[in-house]
Every structure is written in structure tokens, then in C-alpha cells.
C-alpha positions as CSV (number, residue, x, y, z in Angstrom):
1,X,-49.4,19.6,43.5
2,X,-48.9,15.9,43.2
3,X,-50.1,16.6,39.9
4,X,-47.5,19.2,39.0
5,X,-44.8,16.6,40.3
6,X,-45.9,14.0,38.4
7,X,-46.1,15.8,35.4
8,X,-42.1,17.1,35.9
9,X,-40.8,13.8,36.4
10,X,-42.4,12.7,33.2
11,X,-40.8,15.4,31.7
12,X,-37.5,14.7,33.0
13,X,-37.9,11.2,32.0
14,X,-38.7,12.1,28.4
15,X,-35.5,14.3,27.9
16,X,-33.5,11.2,29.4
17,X,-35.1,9.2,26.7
18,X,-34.4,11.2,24.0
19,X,-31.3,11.8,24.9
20,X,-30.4,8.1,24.8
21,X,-32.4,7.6,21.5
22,X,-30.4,10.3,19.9
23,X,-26.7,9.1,21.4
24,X,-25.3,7.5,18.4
25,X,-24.1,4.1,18.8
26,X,-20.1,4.0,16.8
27,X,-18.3,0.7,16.3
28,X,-14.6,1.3,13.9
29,X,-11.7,-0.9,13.4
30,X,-9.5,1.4,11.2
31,X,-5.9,0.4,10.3
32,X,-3.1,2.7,10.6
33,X,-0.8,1.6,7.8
34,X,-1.3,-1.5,5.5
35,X,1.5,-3.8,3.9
36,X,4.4,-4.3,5.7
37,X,7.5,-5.3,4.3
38,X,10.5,-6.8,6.8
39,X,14.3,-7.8,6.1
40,X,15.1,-11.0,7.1
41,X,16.9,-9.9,10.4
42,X,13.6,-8.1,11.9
43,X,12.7,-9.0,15.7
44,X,10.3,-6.4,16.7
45,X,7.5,-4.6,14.2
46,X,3.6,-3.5,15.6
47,X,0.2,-2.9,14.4
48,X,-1.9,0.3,14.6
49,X,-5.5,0.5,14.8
50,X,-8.6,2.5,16.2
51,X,-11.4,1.3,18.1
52,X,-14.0,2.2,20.1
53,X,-14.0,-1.6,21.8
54,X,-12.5,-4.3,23.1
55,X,-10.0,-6.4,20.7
56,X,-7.9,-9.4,20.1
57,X,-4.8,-9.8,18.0
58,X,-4.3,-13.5,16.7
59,X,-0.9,-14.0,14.4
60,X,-1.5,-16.8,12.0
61,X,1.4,-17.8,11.3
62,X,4.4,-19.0,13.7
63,X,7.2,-17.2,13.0
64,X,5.2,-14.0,14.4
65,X,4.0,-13.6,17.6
66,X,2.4,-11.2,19.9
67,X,4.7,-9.0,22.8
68,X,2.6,-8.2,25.3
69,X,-1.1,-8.5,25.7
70,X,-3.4,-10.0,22.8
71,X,-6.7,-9.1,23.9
72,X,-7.6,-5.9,26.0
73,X,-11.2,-5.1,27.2
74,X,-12.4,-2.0,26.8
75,X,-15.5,0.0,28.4
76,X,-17.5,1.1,25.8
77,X,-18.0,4.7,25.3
78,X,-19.1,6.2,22.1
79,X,-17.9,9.1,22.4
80,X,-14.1,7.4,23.0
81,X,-11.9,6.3,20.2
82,X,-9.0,4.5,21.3
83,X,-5.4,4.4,19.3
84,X,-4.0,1.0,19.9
85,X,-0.7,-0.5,19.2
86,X,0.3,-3.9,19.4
87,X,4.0,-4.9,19.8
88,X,5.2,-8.2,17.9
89,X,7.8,-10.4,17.9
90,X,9.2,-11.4,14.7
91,X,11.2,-14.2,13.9
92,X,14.9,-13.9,11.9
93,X,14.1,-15.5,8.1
94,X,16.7,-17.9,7.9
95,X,15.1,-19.6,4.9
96,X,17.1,-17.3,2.4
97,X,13.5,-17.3,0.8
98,X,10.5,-14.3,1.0
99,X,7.6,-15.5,3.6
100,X,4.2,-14.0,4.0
101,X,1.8,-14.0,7.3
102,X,-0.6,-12.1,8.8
103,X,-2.3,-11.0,12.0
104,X,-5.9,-10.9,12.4
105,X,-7.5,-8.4,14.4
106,X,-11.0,-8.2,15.8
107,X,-12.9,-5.8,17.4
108,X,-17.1,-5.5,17.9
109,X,-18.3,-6.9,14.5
110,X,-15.0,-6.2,12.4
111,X,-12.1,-7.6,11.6
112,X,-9.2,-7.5,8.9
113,X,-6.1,-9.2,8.2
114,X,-2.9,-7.9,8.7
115,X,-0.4,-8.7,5.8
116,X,3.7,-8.6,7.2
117,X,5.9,-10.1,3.7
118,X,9.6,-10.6,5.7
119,X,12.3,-10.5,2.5
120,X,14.6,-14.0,2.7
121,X,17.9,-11.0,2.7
122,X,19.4,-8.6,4.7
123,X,19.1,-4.5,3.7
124,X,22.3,-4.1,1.6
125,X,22.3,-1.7,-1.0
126,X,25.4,-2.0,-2.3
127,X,26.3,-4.0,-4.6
128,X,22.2,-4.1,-6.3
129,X,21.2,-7.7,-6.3
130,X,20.2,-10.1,-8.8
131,X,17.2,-12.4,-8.7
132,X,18.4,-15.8,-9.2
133,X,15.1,-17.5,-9.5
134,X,12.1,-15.5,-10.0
135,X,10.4,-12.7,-8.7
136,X,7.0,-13.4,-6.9
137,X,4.3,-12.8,-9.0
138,X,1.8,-10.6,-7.0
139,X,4.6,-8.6,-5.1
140,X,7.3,-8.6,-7.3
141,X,9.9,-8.7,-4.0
142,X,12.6,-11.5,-4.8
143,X,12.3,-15.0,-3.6
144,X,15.9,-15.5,-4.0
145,X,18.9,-12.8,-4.7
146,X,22.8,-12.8,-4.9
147,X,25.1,-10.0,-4.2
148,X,28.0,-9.4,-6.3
149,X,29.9,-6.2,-6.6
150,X,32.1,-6.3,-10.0
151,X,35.0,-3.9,-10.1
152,X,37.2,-3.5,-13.0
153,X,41.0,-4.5,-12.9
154,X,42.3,-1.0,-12.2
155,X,39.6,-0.4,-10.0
156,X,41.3,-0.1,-6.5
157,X,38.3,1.2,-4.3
158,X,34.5,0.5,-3.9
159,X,31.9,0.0,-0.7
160,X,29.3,-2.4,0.8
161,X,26.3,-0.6,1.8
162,X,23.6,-2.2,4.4
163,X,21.5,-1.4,7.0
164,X,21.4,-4.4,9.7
165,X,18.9,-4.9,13.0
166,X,21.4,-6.3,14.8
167,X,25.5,-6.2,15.4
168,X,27.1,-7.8,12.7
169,X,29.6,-9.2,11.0
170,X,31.4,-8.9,7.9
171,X,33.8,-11.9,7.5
172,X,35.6,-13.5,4.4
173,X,34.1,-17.2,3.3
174,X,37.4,-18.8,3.8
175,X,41.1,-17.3,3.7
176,X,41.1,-13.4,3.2
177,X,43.0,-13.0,-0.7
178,X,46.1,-10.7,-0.6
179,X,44.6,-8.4,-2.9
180,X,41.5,-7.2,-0.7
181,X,40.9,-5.3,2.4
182,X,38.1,-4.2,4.9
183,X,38.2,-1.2,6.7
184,X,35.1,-2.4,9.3
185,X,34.6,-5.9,9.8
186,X,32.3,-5.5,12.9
187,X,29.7,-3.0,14.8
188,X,26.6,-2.5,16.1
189,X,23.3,-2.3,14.6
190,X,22.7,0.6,12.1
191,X,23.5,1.9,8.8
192,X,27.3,1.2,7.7
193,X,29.5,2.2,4.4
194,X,32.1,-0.6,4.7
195,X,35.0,0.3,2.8
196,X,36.7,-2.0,0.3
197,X,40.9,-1.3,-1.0
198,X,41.5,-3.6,-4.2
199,X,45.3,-4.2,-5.9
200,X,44.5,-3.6,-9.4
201,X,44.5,-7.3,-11.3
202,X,47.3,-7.7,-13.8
203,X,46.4,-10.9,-14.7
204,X,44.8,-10.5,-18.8
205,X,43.4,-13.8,-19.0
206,X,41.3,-14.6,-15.7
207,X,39.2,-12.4,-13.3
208,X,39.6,-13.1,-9.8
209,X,36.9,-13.8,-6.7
210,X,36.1,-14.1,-3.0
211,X,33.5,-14.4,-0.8
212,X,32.2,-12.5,2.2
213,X,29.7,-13.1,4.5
214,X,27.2,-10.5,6.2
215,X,26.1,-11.7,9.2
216,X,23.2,-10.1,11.8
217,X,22.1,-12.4,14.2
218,X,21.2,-15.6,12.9
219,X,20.7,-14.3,9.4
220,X,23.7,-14.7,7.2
221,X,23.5,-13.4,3.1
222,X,27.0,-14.0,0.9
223,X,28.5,-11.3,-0.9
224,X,30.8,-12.1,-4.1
225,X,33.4,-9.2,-5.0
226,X,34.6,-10.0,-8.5
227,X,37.4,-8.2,-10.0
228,X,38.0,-8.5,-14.3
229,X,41.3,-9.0,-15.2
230,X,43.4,-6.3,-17.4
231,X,42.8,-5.7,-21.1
232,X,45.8,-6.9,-23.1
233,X,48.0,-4.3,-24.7
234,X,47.4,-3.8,-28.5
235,X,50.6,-5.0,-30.1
């Protein structure tokens, strides 16, 4: 009998064994997303990953930082796969000039960079933009742009287009001319069609110019409106 019991709990133990022998052993760090690209007035992006461990989140460079926790243990378990997301803070590009960082993550024996490119401007789609200086070589995103909308001189109405992350604030650089109006000058953060009411310019020799300023938070971008002046009459 002794025998017989002997003999079972060998068994047993042999299943056990087997069992733990044939348990496959999983490790991942997978990225949800790749390159990010901010505008200049972004606060608040994340990252996206799966794991089956513990992890840590380490920004490299100052301007982004981590909201919350940076480094979570987690009890192994391979037959768990865990979605994280990691809140950051971003700081508003006042430079007027692109910037890239990026956020390493590690996890078991893995880890990858994050890469965040936050654009030197504002979201504004209309007027297009110009690159001033030159375009950055591996991206291709602008370095430096100017705004200018150019209307012709009968031209009496036209629109600035922007998304913003923040209220803002369309004002006039200086004295607002006599022959432009807003219809919005101020709002909350979203998507905005500002409206623009010209008098046509009867002046044949000179075009005419003012600046406004779009401003979200701390970030500001300049937006010339240029109007041509009238074609002289064929005598």
C-alpha cells in the first residue's frame, strides 16, 4: 500500500513538472503608435504600450515630463498582457522653432525610445504658411513659418482657420486699420473659422498691411493680412 502511495505522488509530481516545463515563459514591450507630432501649444499627450511586466517611463528631455506614476510593478503572469498608458505633460514651444525628445520605456529585457517632434507654430490652416528658413531635413516639418493671407483689392471677405489647445486670442499687432474687421476675437479651445470683412483698396500704386496675433496660452504665432492695391484703368 505504501507502495501504491508512493508511486501516485510521484505521479502527481511528474504532471506538476511538466506542466511547469511546458508553461511558456512571454516577455513583450509593443508600442501602440510611433511618431508623434505636437503643435506648439500641446500640454497633455501619452504613450501606449503592452507588457507582460513591470516598467518605467524616463523622458529625456525637459520640456516633457511624466503625469502620474513612472514606474509600476507588475506580478508576473504569462498568461497576462497588460495595456498601459502613460499620461505626459508637455511643455508650450515658445521657441517659434520645431524641437524633438523622446521617452524611453523599459520593461523585462526591452526597451525603445519614444520620439514626440512639438512644431515651433500653432494649428492654423488658413492662410498655408511659408517656410522662412528651411525645412528639417529628415522630417521635412518647418523649423520656421510665416502666415500671410493675400487678398486682392476688390476682395472684401476671407477667413483664418486654426485649431488651438487652449482659449485664445486673436488681437491686432498695434492699432486695428479702418479697413479690416474681426467677427471673433476671443473663445475657448477648439476649432474656429474667424471671419475677416475688408474695404476694397483703391489705392493703384501701394498694397496695404497689418498684423494679428494668435495667441493660446503662452504660445503666440503672427499672422500678416496683405491686401494688393487696384489695377489702374487702361486709358
Amino acid at each position: 500500500m505504501y507502495k501504491i502511495k508512493t508511486l501516485l505522488l510521484a505521479c502527481s509530481l511528474l504532471t506538476f513538472l511538466t506542466s511547469c516545463v511546458n508553461e511558456p515563459e512571454r516577455h513583450e514591450l509593443s508600442p501602440v503608435g510611433n511618431s508623434i507630432i505636437l503643435y506648439a501649444d500641446h500640454t497633455v499627450d501619452s504613450l501606449r504600450f503592452y507588457t507582460f511586466d513591470s516598467w518605467t517611463v524616463t523622458p529625456k528631455d525637459n520640456w516633457i515630463s511624466v503625469d502620474g506614476d513612472s514606474h509600476v510593478d507588475i506580478k508576473y503572469n504569462y498568461a497576462s498582457r497588460y495595456f498601459c498608458r502613460v499620461l505626459l505633460k508637455i511643455q508650450p514651444n515658445t521657441t517659434g522653432q520645431t524641437r524633438c525628445g523622446t521617452v524611453l520605456v523599459q520593461s523585462y529585457d526591452y526597451s525603445y525610445s519614444a520620439p514626440f517632434v512639438q512644431l515651433g507654430i500653432l494649428k492654423i490652416t488658413h492662410p498655408a504658411y511659408t517656410v522662412d528658413s528651411y525645412l528639417d531635413q529628415q522630417s521635412g516639418i518647418p523649423n520656421v513659418a510665416h502666415f500671410e493671407l493675400i487678398d486682392s483689392a476688390h476682395w472684401t471677405r476671407d477667413s483664418i482657420c486654426f485649431t488651438v489647445q487652449n482659449n485664445w486670442d486673436l488681437v491686432f499687432d498695434g492699432e486695428q486699420p479702418e479697413w479690416l474687421t474681426l467677427d471673433k476675437t476671443t473663445d475657448l479651445k477648439g476649432k474656429y473659422k474667424v471671419n475677416l470683412t475688408l474695404d476694397p483698396n483703391t489705392d493703384t500704386e501701394s498694397d496695404r498691411q497689418t498684423k494679428l496675433k494668435l495667441i493660446s496660452g503662452e504660445v503666440t504665432n503672427e499672422i500678416v493680412v496683405r491686401q494688393l492695391p487696384a489695377k489702374k484703368e487702361e486709358e
